[in-house]
ChimeraX commands (.cxc) that place a marker at each C-alpha (Angstrom):
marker #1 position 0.00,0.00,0.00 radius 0.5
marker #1 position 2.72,2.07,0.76 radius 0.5
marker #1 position 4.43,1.29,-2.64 radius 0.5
marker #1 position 1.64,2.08,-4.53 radius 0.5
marker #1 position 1.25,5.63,-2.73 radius 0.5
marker #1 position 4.88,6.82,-3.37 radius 0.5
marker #1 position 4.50,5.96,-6.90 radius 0.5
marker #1 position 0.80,7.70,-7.27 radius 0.5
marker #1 position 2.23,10.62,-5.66 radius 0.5
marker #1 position 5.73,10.61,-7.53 radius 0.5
marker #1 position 3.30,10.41,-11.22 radius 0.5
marker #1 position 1.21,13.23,-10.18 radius 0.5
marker #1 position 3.92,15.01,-9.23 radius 0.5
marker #1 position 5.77,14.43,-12.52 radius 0.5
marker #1 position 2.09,15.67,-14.11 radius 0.5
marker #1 position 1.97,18.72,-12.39 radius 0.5
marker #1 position 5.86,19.65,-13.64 radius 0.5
marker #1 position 5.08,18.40,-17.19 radius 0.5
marker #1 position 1.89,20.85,-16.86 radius 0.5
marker #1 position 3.62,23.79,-15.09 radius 0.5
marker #1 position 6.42,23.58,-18.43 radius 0.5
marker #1 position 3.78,23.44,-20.86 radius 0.5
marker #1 position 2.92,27.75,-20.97 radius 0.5
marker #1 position 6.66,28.37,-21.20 radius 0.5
marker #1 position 7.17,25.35,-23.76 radius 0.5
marker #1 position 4.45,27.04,-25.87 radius 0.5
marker #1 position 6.07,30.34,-25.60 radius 0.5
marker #1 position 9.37,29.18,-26.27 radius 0.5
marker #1 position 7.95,27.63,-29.73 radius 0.5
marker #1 position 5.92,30.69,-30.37 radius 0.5
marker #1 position 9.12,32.95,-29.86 radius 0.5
marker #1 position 11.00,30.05,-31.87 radius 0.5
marker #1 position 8.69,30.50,-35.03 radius 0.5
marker #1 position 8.39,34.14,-34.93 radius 0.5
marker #1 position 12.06,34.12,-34.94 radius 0.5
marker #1 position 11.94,31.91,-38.03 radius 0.5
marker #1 position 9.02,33.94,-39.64 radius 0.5
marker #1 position 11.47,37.51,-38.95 radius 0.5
marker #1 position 14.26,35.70,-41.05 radius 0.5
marker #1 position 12.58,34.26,-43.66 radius 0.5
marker #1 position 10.82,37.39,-44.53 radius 0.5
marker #1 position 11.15,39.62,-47.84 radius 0.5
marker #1 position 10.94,42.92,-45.56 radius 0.5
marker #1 position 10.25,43.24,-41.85 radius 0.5
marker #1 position 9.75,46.70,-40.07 radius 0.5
marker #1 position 11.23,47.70,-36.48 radius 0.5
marker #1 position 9.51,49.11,-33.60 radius 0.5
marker #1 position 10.76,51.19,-31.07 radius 0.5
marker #1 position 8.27,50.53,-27.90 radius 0.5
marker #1 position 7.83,52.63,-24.65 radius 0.5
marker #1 position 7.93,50.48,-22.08 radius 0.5
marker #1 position 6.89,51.13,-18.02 radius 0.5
marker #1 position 5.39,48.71,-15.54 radius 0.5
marker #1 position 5.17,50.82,-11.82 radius 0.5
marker #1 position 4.15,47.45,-10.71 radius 0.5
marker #1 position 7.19,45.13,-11.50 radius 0.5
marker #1 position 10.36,45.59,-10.12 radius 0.5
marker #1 position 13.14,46.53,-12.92 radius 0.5
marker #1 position 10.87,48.24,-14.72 radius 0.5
marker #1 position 10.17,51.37,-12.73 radius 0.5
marker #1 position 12.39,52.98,-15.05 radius 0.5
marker #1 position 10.88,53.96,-19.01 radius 0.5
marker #1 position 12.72,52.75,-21.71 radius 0.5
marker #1 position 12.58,51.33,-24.98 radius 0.5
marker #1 position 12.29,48.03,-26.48 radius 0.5
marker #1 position 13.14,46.96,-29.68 radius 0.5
marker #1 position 11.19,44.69,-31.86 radius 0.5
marker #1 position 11.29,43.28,-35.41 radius 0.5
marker #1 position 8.06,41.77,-37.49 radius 0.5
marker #1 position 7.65,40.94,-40.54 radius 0.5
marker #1 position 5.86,43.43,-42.90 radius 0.5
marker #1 position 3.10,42.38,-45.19 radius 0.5
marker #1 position 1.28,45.10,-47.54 radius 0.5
marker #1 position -1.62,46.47,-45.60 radius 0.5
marker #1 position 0.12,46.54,-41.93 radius 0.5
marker #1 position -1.27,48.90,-39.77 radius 0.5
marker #1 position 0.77,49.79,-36.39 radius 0.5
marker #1 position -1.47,48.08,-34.49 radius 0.5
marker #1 position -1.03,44.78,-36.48 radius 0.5
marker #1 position 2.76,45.13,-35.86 radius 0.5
marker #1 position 1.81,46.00,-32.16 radius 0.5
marker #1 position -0.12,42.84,-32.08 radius 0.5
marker #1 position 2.21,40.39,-33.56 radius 0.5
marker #1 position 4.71,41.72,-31.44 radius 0.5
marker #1 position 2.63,41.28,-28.14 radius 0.5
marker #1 position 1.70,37.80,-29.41 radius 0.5
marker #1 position 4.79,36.46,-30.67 radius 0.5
marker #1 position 7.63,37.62,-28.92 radius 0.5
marker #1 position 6.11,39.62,-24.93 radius 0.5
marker #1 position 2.79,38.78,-24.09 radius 0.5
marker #1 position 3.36,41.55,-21.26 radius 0.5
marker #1 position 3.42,44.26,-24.16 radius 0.5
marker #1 position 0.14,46.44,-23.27 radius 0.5
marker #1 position -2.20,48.79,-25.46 radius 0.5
marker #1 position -5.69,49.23,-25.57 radius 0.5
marker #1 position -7.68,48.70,-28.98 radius 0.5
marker #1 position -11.05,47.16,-30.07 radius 0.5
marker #1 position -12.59,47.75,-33.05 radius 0.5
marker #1 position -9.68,48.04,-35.23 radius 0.5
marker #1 position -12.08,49.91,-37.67 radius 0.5
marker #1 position -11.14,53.87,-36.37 radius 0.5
marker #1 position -14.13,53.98,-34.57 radius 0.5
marker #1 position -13.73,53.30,-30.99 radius 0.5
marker #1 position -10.31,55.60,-30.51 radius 0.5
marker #1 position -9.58,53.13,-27.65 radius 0.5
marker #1 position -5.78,53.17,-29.56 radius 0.5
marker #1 position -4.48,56.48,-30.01 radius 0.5
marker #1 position -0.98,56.60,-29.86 radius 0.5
marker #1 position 2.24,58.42,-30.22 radius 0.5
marker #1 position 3.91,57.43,-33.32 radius 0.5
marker #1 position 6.71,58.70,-35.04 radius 0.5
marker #1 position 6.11,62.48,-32.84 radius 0.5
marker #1 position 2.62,62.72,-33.75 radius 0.5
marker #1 position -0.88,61.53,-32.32 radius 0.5
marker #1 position -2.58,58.73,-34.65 radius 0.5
marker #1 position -5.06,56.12,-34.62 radius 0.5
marker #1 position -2.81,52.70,-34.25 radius 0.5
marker #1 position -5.25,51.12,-36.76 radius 0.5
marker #1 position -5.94,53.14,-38.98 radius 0.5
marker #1 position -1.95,54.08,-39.51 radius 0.5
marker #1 position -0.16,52.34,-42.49 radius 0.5
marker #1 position 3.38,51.10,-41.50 radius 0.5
marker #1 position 4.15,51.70,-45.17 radius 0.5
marker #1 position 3.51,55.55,-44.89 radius 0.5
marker #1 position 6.00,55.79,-41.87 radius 0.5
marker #1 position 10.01,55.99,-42.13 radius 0.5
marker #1 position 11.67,53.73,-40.01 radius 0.5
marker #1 position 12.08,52.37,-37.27 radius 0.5
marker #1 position 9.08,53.41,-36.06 radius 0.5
marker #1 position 8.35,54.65,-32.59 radius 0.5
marker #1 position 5.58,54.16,-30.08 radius 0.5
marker #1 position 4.96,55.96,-27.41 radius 0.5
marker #1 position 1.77,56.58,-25.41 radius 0.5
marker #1 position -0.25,60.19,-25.73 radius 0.5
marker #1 position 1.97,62.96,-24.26 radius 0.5
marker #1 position 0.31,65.50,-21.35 radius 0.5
marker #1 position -1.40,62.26,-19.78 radius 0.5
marker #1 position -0.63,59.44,-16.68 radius 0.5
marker #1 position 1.08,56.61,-18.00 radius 0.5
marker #1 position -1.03,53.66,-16.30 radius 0.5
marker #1 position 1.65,50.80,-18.11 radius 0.5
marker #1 position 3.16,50.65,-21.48 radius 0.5
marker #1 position 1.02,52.55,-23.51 radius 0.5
marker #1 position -1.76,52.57,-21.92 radius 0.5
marker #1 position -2.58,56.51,-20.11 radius 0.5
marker #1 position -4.98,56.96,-18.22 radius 0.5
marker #1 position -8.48,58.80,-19.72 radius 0.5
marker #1 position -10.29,59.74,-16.36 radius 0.5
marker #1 position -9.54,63.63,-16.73 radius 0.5
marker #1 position -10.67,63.48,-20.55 radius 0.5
marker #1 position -13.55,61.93,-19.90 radius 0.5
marker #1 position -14.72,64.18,-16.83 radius 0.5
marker #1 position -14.15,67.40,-19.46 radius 0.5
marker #1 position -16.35,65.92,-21.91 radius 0.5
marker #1 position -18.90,64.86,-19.36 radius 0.5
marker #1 position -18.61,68.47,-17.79 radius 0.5
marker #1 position -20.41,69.96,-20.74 radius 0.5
marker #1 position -23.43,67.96,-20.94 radius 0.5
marker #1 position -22.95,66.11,-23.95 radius 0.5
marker #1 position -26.77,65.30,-24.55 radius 0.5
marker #1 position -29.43,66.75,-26.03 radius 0.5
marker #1 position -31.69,69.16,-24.05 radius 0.5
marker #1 position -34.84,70.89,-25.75 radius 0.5
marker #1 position -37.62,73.40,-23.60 radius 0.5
marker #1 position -40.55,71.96,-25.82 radius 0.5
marker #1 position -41.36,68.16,-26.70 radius 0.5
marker #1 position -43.70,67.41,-29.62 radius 0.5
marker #1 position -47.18,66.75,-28.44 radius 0.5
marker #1 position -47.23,63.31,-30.03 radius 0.5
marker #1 position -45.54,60.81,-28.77 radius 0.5
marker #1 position -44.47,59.39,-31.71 radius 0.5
marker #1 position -44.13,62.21,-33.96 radius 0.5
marker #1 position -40.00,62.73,-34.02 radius 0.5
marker #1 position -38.21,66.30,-33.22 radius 0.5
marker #1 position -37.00,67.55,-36.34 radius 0.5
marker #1 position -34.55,69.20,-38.09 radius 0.5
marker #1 position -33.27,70.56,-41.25 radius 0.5
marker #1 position -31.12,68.88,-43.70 radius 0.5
marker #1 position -29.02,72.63,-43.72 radius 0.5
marker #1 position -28.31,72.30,-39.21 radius 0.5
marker #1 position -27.80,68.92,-40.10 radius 0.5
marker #1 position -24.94,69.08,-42.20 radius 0.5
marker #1 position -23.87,72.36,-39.81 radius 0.5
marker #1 position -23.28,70.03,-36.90 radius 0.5
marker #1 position -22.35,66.82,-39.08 radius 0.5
marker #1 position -18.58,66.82,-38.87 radius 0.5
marker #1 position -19.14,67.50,-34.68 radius 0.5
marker #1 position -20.62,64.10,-34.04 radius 0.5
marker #1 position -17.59,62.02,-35.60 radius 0.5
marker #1 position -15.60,62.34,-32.56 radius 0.5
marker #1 position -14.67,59.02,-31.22 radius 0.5
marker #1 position -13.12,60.35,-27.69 radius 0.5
marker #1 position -9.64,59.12,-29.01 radius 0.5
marker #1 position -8.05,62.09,-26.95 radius 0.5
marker #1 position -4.95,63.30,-29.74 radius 0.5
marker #1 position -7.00,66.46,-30.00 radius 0.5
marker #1 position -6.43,66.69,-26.14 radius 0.5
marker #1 position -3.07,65.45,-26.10 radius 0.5
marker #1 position -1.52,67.46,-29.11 radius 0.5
marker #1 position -3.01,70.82,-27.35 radius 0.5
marker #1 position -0.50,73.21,-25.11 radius 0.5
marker #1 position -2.90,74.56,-23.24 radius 0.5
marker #1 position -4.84,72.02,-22.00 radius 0.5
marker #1 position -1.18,70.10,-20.93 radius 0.5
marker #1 position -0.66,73.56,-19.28 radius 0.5
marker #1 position -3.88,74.09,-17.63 radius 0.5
marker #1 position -5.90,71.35,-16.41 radius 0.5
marker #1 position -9.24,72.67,-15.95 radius 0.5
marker #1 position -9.25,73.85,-19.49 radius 0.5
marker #1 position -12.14,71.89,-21.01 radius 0.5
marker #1 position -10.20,71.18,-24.23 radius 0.5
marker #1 position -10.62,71.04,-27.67 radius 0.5
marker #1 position -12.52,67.25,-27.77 radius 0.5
marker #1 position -15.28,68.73,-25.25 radius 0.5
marker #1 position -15.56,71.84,-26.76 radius 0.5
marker #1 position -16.69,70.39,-30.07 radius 0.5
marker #1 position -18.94,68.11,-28.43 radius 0.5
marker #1 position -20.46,71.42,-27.10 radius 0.5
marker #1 position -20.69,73.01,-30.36 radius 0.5
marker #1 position -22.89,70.03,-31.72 radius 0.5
marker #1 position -25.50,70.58,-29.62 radius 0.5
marker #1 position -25.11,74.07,-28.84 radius 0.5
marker #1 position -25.18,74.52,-32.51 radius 0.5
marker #1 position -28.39,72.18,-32.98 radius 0.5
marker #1 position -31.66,74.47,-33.47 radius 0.5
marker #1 position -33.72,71.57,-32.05 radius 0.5
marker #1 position -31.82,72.83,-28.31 radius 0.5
marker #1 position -33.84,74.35,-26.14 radius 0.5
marker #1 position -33.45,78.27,-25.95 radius 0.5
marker #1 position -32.82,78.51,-22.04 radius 0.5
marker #1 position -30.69,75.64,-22.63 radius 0.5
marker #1 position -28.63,77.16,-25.49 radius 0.5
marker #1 position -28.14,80.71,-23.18 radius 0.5
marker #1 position -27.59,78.20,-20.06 radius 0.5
marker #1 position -24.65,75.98,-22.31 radius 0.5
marker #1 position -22.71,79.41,-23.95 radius 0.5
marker #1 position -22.57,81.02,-20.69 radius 0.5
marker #1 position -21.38,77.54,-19.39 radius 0.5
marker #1 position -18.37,78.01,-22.27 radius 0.5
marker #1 position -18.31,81.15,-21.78 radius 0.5
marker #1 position -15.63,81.41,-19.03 radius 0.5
marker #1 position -11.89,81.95,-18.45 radius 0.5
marker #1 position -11.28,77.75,-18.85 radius 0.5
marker #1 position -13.43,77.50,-21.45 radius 0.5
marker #1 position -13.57,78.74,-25.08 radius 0.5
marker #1 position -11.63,82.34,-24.42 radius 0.5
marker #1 position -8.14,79.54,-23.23 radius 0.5
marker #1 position -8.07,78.62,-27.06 radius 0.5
marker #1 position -5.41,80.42,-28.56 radius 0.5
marker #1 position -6.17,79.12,-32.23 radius 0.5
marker #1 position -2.74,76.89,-32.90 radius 0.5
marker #1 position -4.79,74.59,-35.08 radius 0.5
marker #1 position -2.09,71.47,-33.48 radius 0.5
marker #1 position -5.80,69.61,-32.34 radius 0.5
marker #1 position -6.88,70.06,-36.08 radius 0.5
marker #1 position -4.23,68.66,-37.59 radius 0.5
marker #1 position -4.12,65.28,-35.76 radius 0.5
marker #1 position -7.89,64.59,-35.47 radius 0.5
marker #1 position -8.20,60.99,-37.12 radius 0.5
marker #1 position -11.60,61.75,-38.21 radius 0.5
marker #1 position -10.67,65.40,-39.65 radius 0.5
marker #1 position -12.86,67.16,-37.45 radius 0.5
marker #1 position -12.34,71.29,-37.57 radius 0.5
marker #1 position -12.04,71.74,-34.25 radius 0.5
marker #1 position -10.30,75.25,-33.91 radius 0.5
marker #1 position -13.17,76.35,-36.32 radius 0.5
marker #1 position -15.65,75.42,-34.17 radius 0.5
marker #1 position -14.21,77.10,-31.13 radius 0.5
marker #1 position -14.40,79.95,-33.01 radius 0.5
marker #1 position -17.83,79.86,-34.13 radius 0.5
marker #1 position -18.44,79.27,-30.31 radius 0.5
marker #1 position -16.62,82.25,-29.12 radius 0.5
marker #1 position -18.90,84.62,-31.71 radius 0.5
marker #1 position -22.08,82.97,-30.26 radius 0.5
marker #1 position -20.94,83.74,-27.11 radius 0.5
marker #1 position -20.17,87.05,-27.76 radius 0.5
marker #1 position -23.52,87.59,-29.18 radius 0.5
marker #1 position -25.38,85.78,-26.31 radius 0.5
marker #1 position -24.02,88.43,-24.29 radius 0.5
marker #1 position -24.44,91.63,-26.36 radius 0.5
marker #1 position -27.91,90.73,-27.29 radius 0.5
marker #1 position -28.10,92.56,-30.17 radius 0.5
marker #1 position -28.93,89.44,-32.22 radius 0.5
marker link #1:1,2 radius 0.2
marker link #1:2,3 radius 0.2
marker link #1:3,4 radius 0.2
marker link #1:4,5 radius 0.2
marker link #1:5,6 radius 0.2
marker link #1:6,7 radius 0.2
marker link #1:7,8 radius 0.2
marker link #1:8,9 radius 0.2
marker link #1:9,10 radius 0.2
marker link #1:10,11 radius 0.2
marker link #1:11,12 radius 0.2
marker link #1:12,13 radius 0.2
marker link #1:13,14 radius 0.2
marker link #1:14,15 radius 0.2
marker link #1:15,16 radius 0.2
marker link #1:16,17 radius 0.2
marker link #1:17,18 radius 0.2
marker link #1:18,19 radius 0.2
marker link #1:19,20 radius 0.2
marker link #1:20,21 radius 0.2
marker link #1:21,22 radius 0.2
marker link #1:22,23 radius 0.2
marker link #1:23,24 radius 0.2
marker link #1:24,25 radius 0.2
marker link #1:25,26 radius 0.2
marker link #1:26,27 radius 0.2
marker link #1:27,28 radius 0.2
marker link #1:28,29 radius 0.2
marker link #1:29,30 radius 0.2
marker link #1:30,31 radius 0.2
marker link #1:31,32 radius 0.2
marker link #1:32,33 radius 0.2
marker link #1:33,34 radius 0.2
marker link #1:34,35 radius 0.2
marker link #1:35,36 radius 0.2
marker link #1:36,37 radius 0.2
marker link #1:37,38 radius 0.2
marker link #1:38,39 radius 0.2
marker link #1:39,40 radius 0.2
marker link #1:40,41 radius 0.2
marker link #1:41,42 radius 0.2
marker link #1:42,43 radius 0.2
marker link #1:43,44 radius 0.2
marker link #1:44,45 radius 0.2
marker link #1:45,46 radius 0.2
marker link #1:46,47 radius 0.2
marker link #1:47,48 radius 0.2
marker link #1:48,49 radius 0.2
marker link #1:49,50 radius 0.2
marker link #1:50,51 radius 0.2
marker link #1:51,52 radius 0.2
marker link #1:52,53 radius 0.2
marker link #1:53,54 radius 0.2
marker link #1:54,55 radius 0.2
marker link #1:55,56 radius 0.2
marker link #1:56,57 radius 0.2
marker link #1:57,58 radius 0.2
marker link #1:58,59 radius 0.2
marker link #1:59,60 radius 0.2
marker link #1:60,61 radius 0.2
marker link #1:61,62 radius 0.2
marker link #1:62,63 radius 0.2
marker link #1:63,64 radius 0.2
marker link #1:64,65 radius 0.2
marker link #1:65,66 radius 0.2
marker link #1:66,67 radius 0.2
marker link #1:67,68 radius 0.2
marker link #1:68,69 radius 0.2
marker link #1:69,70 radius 0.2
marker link #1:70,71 radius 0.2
marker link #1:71,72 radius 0.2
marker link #1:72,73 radius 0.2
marker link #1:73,74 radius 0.2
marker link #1:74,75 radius 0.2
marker link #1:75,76 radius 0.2
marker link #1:76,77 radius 0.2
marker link #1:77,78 radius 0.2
marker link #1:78,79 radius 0.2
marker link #1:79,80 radius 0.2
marker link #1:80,81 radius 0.2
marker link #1:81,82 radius 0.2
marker link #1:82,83 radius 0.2
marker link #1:83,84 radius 0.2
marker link #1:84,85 radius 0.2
marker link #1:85,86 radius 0.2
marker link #1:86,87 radius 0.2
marker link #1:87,88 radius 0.2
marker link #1:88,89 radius 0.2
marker link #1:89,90 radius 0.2
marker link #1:90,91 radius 0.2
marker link #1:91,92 radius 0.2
marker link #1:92,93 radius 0.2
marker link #1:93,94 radius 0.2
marker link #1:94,95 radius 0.2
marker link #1:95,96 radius 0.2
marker link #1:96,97 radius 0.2
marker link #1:97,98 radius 0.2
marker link #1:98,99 radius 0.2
marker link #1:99,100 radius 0.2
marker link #1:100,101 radius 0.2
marker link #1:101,102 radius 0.2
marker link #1:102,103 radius 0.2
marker link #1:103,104 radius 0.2
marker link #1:104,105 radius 0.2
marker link #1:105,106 radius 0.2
marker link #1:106,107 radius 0.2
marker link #1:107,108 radius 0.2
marker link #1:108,109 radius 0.2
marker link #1:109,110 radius 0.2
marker link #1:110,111 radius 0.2
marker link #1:111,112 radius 0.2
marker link #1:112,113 radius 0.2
marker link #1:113,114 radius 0.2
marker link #1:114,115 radius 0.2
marker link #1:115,116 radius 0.2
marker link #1:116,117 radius 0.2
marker link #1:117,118 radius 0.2
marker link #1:118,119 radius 0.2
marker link #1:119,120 radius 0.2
marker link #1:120,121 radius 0.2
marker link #1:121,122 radius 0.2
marker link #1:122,123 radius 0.2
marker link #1:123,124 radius 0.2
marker link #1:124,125 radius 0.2
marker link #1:125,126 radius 0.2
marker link #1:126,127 radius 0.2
marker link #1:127,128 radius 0.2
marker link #1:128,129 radius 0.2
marker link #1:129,130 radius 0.2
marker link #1:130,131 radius 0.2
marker link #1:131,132 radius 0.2
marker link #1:132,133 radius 0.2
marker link #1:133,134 radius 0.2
marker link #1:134,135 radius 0.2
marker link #1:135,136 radius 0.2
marker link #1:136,137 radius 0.2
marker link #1:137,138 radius 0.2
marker link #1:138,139 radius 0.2
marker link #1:139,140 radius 0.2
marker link #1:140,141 radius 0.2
marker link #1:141,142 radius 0.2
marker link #1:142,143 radius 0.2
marker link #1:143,144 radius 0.2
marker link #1:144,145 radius 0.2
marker link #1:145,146 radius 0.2
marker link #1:146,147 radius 0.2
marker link #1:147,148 radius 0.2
marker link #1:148,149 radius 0.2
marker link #1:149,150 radius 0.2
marker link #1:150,151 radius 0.2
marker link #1:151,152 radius 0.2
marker link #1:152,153 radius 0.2
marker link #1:153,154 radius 0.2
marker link #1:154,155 radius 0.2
marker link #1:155,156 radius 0.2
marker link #1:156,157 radius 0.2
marker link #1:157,158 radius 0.2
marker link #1:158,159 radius 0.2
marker link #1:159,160 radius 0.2
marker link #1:160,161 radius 0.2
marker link #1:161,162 radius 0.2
marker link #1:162,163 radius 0.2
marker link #1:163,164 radius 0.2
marker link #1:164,165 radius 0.2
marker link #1:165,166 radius 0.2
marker link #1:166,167 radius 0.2
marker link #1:167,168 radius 0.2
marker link #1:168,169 radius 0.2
marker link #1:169,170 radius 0.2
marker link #1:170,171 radius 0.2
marker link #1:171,172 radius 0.2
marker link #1:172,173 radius 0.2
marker link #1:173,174 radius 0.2
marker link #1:174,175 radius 0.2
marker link #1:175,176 radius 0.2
marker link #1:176,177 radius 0.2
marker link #1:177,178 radius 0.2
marker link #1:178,179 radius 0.2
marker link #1:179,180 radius 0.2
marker link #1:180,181 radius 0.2
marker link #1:181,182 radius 0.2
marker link #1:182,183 radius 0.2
marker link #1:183,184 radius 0.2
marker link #1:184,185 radius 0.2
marker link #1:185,186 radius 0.2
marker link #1:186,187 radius 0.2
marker link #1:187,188 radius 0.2
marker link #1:188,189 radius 0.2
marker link #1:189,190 radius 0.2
marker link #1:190,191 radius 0.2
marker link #1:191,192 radius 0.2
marker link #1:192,193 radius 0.2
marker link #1:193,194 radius 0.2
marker link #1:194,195 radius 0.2
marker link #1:195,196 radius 0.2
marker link #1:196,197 radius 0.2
marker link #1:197,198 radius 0.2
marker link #1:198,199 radius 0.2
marker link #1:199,200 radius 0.2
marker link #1:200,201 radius 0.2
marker link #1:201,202 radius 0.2
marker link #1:202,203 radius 0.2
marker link #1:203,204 radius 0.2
marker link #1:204,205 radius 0.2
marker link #1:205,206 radius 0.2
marker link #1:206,207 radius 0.2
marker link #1:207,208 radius 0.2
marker link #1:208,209 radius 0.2
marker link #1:209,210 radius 0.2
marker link #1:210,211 radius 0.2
marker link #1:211,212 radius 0.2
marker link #1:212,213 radius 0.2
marker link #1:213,214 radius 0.2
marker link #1:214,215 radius 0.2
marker link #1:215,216 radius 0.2
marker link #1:216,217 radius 0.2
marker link #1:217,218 radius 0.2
marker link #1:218,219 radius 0.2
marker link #1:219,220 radius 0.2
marker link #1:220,221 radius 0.2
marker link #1:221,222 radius 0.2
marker link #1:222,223 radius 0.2
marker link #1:223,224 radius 0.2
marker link #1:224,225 radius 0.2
marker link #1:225,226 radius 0.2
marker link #1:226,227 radius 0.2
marker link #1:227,228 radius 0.2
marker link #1:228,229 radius 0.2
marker link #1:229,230 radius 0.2
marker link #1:230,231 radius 0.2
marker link #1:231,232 radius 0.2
marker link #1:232,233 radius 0.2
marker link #1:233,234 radius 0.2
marker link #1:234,235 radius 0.2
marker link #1:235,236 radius 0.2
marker link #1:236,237 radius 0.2
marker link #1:237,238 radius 0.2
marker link #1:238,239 radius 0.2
marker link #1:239,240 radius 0.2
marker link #1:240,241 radius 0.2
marker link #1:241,242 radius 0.2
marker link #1:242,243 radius 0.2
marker link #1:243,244 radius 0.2
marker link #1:244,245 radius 0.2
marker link #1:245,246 radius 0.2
marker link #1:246,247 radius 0.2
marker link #1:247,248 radius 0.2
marker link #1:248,249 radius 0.2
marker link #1:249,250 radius 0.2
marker link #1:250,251 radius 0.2
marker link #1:251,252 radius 0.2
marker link #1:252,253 radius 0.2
marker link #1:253,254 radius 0.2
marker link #1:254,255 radius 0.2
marker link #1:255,256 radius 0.2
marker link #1:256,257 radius 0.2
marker link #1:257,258 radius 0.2
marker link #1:258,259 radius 0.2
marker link #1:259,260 radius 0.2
marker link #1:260,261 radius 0.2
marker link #1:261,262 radius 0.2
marker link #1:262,263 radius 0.2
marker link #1:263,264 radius 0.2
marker link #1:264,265 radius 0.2
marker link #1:265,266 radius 0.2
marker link #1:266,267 radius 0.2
marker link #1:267,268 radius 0.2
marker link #1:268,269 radius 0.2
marker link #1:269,270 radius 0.2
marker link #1:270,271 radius 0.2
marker link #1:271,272 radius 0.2
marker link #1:272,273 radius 0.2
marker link #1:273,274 radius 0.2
marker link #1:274,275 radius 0.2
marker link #1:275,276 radius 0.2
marker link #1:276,277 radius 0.2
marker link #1:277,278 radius 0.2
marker link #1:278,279 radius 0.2
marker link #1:279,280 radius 0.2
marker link #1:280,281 radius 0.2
marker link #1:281,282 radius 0.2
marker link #1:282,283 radius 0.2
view
């Protein structure tokens, strides 16, 4: 009986060592092929990735790590980024979803300039090509920042639609014309990516500046003449203030690196004449 027990207990123990091996024998193979796959390809591009982990020891400090993929015709940053997490440091972190440039869960820093991960061709960038999370934000690991100050500015100015006057049918819908339609069109493609944010000086110098991202998300309902009246004097005087529209000082930068081309600085300038106008009110 005895016997039988030592050997029982020396098999499971050699199961629960051949088990235990098993995730870094996959790895190892995984590393192994991607190796293979770098080497055997026609043209392979090389990243240069921030790194930071406050949580593991040895890596307190940022740096840089160096990675090499193999390029096919197509390859967005965030496929590199991927195949790099996948084949050769599963610890690699980044946020994306969608992988369509609609979600803006992956803005990034590449090559000194705020861009969509997937929606950036490898093939349009010179090499090698750097990574780097958004500047003028907390880097939670990697490239990950964290959002929670972006988000509270766009939530501060009530990003929803507010009217005085409902229709008296239930089912009849609040309309509007095709012309205020296309005014506040290009408003609503903001994805809450946060370049616009992160490419602006003065919202990395002040932080209670609402920024450019909630500013336009003002505009598109300020802007809408379904809004209620009270509500439309009630959201300009809301703008209307020293962190508001009057800290834009018109450099365009959140313009230029909008993914989904938004005019931005335009429409904090239409916002500052309404403004101006809600107080005069001589129009």
């Amino acid at each position: 009986m005895s016997m039988q027990t030592t050997e029982e207990d020396e098999a499971e123990t050699h199961y629960h060592q051949s088990a235990d091996d098993r995730p870094h024998d996959e790895k190892v193979r995984q590393q192994s092929g991607a190796q293979e796959a770098v080497a055997s390809a026609e043209q392979t591009v090389h990243l240069k990735v921030f790194r930071y982990d406050p949580e593991i020891e040895g890596k307190h400090e940022p740096r840089f790590d160096d990675f090499h993929v193999p390029f096919e015709k197509g390859m967005t940053v965030l496929d590199a980024l991927i195949y790099a997490r996948d084949r050769f440091d599963t610890t690699l972190t980044f946020r994306h979803s969608c992988r369509q440039a609609i979600c803006g869960s992956d803005a990034l820093f590449i090559n000194g300039r705020q861009r969509l991960g997937c929606k950036t061709q490898i093939a349009d960038l010179d090499g090698p090509v750097r990574i780097e999370p958004l500047p003028h934000a907390e880097v939670v690991k990697d490239l990950v920042v964290d959002m929670e100050h972006f988000y509270d500015q766009m939530h501060a100015v009530e990003p929803y639609f507010q009217t005085d006057e409902k229709p008296t049918d239930e089912l009849e819908e609040q309309r509007q014309s095709r012309e205020n339609r296309e005014k506040v069109k290009m408003s609503t493609r903001c994805i809450w990516c946060g370049a616009c944010m992160s490419s602006c000086n003065i919202a990395a110098g002040d932080n209670e500046y609402l920024g450019p991202a909630a500013l336009n998300k003002a505009y598109r309902f300020a802007m809408d003449e379904r809004e209620g009246e009270r509500q439309h004097e009630k959201r300009l005087e809301h703008l209307d203030q020293e962190h508001g529209v009057w800290r834009c000082q018109t450099q365009f930068s959140c313009t230029n690196v909008c993914p989904k081309d938004i005019p931005l600085t335009e429409h904090i300038q239409e916002l500052k004449r309404s403004a101006v106008k809600n107080n005069l009110k001589f129009w």
